[in-house]
C-alpha positions as CSV (number, residue, x, y, z in Angstrom):
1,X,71.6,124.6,91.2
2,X,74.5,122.4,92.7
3,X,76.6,125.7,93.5
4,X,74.1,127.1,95.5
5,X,73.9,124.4,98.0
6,X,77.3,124.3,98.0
7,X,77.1,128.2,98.9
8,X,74.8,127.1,101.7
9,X,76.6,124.1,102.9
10,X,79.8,126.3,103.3
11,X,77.8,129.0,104.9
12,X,76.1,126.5,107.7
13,X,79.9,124.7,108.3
14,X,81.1,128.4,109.2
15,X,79.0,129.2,111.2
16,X,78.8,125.7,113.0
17,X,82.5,126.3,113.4
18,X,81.8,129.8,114.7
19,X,79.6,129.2,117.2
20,X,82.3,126.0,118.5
21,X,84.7,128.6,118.4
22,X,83.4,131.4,120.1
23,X,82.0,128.9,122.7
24,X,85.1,127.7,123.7
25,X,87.2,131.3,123.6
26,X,89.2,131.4,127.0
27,X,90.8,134.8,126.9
28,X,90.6,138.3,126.3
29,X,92.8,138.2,123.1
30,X,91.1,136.0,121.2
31,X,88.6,138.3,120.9
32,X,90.6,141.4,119.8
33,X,92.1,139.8,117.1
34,X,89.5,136.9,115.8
35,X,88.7,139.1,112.8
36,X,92.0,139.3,111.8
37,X,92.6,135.8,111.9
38,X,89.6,134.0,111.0
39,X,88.3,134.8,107.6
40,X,86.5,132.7,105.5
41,X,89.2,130.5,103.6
42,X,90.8,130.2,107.3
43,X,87.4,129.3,109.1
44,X,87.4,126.2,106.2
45,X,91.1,125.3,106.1
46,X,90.2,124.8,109.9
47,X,87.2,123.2,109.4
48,X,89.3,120.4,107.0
49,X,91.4,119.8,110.1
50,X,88.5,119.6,112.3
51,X,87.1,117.1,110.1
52,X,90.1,115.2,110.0
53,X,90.6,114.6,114.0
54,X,93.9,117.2,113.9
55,X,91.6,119.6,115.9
56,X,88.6,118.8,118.4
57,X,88.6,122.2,120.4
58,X,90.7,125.6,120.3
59,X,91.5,127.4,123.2
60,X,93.4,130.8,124.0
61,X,96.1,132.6,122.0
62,X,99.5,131.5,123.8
63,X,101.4,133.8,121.5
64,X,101.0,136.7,118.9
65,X,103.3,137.9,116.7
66,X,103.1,140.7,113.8
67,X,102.3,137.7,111.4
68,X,100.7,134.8,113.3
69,X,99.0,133.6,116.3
70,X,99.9,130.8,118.2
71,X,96.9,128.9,119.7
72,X,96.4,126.1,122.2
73,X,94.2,123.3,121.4
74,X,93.5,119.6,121.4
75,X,93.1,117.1,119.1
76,X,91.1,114.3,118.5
77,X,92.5,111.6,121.1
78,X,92.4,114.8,123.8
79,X,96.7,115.6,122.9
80,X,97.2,119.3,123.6
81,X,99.0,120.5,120.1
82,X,99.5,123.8,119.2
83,X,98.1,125.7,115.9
84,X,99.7,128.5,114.7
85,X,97.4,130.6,112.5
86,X,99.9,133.3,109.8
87,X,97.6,136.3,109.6
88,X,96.9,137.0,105.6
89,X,96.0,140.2,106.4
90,X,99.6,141.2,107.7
91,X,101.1,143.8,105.8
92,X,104.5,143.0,107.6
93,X,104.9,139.5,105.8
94,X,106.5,140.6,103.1
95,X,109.0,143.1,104.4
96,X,109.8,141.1,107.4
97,X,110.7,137.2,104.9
98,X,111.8,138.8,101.7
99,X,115.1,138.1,102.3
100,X,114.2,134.4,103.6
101,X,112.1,133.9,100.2
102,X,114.2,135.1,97.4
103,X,116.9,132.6,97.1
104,X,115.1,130.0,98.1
105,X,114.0,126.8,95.5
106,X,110.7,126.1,97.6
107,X,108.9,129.6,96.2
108,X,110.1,129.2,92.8
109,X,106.7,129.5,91.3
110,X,104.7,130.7,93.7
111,X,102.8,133.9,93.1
112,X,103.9,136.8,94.3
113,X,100.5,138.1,96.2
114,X,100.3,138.0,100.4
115,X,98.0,134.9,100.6
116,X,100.1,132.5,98.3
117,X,103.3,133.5,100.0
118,X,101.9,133.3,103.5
119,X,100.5,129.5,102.0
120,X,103.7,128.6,100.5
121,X,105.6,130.0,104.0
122,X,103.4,127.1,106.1
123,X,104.1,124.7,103.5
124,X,107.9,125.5,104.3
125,X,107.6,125.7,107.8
126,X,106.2,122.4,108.1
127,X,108.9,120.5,105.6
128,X,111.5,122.5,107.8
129,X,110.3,121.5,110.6
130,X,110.1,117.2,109.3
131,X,113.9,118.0,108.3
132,X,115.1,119.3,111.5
133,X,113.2,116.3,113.7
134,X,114.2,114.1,111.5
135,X,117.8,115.0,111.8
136,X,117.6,114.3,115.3
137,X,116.7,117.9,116.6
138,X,114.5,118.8,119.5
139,X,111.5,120.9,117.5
140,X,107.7,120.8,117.3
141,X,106.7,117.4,115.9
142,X,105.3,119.1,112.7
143,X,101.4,116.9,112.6
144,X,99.9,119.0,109.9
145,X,99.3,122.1,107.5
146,X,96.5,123.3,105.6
147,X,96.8,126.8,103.6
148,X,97.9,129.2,106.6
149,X,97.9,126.9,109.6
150,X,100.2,124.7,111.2
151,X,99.5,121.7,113.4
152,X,102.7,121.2,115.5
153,X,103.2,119.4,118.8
154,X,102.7,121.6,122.0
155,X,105.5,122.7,124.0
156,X,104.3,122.8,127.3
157,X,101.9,121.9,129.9
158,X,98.2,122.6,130.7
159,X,98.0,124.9,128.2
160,X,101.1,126.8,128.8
161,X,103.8,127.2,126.6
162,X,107.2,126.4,128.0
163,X,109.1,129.6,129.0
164,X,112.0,130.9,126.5
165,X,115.6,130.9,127.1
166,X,115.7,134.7,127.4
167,X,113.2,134.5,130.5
168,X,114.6,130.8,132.5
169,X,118.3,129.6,132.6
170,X,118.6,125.7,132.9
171,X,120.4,124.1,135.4
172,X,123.4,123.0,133.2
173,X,124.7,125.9,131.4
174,X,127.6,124.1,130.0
175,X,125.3,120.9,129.0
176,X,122.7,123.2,127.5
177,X,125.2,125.1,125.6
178,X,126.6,121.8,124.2
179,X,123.0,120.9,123.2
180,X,122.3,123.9,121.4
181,X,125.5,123.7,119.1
182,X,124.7,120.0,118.9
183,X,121.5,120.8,117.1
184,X,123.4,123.6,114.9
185,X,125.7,120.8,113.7
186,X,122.9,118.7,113.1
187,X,120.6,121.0,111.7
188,X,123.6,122.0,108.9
189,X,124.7,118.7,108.3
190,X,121.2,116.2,108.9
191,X,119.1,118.5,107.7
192,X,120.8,120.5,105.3
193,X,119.2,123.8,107.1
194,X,120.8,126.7,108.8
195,X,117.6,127.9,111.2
196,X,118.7,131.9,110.3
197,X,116.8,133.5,113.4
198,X,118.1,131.7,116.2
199,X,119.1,133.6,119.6
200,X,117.4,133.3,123.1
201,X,113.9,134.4,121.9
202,X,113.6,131.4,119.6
203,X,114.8,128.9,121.8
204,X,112.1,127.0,124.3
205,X,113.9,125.2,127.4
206,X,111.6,122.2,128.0
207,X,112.4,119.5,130.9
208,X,115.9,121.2,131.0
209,X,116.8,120.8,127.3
210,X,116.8,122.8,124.1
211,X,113.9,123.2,121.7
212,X,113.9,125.6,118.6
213,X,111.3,127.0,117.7
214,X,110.2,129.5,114.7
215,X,111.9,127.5,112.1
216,X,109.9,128.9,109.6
217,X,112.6,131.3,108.1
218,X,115.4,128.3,108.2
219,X,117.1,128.0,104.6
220,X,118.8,125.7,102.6
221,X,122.3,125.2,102.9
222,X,121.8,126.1,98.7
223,X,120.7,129.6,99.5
224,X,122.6,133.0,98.6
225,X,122.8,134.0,102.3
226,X,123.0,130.7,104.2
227,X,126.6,131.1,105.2
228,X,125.4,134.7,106.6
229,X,122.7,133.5,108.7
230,X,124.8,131.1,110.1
231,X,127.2,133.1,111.3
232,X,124.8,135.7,113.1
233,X,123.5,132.4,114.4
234,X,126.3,131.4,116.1
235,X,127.2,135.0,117.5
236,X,123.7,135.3,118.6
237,X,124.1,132.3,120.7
238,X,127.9,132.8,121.5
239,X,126.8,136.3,122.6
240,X,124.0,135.5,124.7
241,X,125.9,132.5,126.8
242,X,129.3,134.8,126.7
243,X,126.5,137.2,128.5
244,X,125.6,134.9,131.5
245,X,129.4,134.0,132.5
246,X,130.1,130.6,130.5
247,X,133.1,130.6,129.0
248,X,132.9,130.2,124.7
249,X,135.0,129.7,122.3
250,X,135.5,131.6,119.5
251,X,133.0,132.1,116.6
252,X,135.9,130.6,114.2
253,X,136.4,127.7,116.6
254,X,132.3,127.0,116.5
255,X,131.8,127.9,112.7
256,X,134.5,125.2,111.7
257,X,133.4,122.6,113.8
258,X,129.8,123.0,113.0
259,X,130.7,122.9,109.2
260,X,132.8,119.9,109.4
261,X,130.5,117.0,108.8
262,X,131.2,114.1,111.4
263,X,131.1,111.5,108.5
């Protein structure tokens, strides 16, 4: 007797959250690809946050990937934050992080089916995301996670997203290089991380300065590759600066100096 008014509890909170979500759609996107990212265990995960204040309305999608959606919303006390949805659907999850999960302490455990990876990915998202800020890194202030969603702070304005390092140069080249390599150092020696997909595409220039983003892949300093990503890191970034007409030093110079830990 109990479960089925449970059943018809969960079925009435759905579709309470449906109809507040299709109300509030405000573009075109969100409506090609709602079925792909809303199922049911994702309409309640969001419902939880709803419940707890993270979430108060949802807007449009400010960015879609192969295995997520980013979407701009508010929360309780009206702060625009940003929800990043991973799809559990995707069939590109597990070819595209293999080689970010094996290795890697945090899935020891975890089943090996899309749904508990994609769970276990958020999880790992959102504690690499606590390390980096914590370690004095300009990020997302992580706010909260719940199966396949992510509550992080919004980068941005009005409900748009601030642009990408591949798209706007800052005034200070030199300074904004400095800041970048800053937050490598920090990032290896604070936060024990290396971020393992950084270049110009995964770096947000907000108010002049640095922000990384997409630190969902970022390893342990413990992992079997670690000293890999960090070197395509580096080149990505020494590359893409080298590119523009600063002057760099050499990937040897950098990969020392980010590896020497100031204490």
């Amino acid at each position: 007797m109990s479960k089925r008014r449970l059943d018809k509890f969960e079925r009435i909170e759905i579709e309470k959250i449906e109809k507040r979500r299709v109300k509030r759609i405000k573009d075109k996107d969100l409506y090609e690809t709602v079925e792909e990212v809303f199922d049911r265990a994702t309409l309640m995960a969001l419902y939880e946050l709803i419940n707890k204040g993270f979430i108060s309305e949802m807007f449009g999608v400010v960015n879609a990937g192969k295995e997520a959606r980013v979407y701009w919303a508010k929360d309780a006390e009206n702060n625009d934050v940003a929800i990043k949805i991973y799809l559990t659907s995707s069939a590109e999850f597990r070819r595209s992080m293999s080689m970010y999960i094996e290795g890697d302490p945090r899935f020891e455990g975890v089943k090996r089916d899309t749904r508990s990876l994609i769970y276990a990915w958020a999880r790992k998202e959102f504690r690499n995301l606590q390390r980096a800020y914590d370690a004095g890194v300009r990020v997302p202030k992580p706010i909260a996670v719940n199966k396949n969603i992510l509550v992080m702070e919004f980068i941005g304005e009005n409900g748009v997203p601030a642009p990408l390092l591949k798209d706007y140069l800052p005034q200070n080249i030199k300074g904004f290089f400095n800041v970048v390599l800053d937050y490598v150092k920090k990032l290896y020696n604070k936060a024990k991380l290396v971020h393992a997909d950084l270049s110009e595409y995964n770096i947000m220039v907000w108010e002049e300065k640095p922000v990384f983003i997409d630190i969902g892949q970022a390893v342990l300093l413990s992992h079997p590759m670690a000293d890999y990503f960090l070197v395509r890191d580096l080149s990505n970034i020494l590359r893409f600066f080298s590119k523009i007409g600063l002057e760099v030093p050499s990937l040897e110079e950098v990969l020392d100096w980010v590896k020497k830990d100031p204490q």
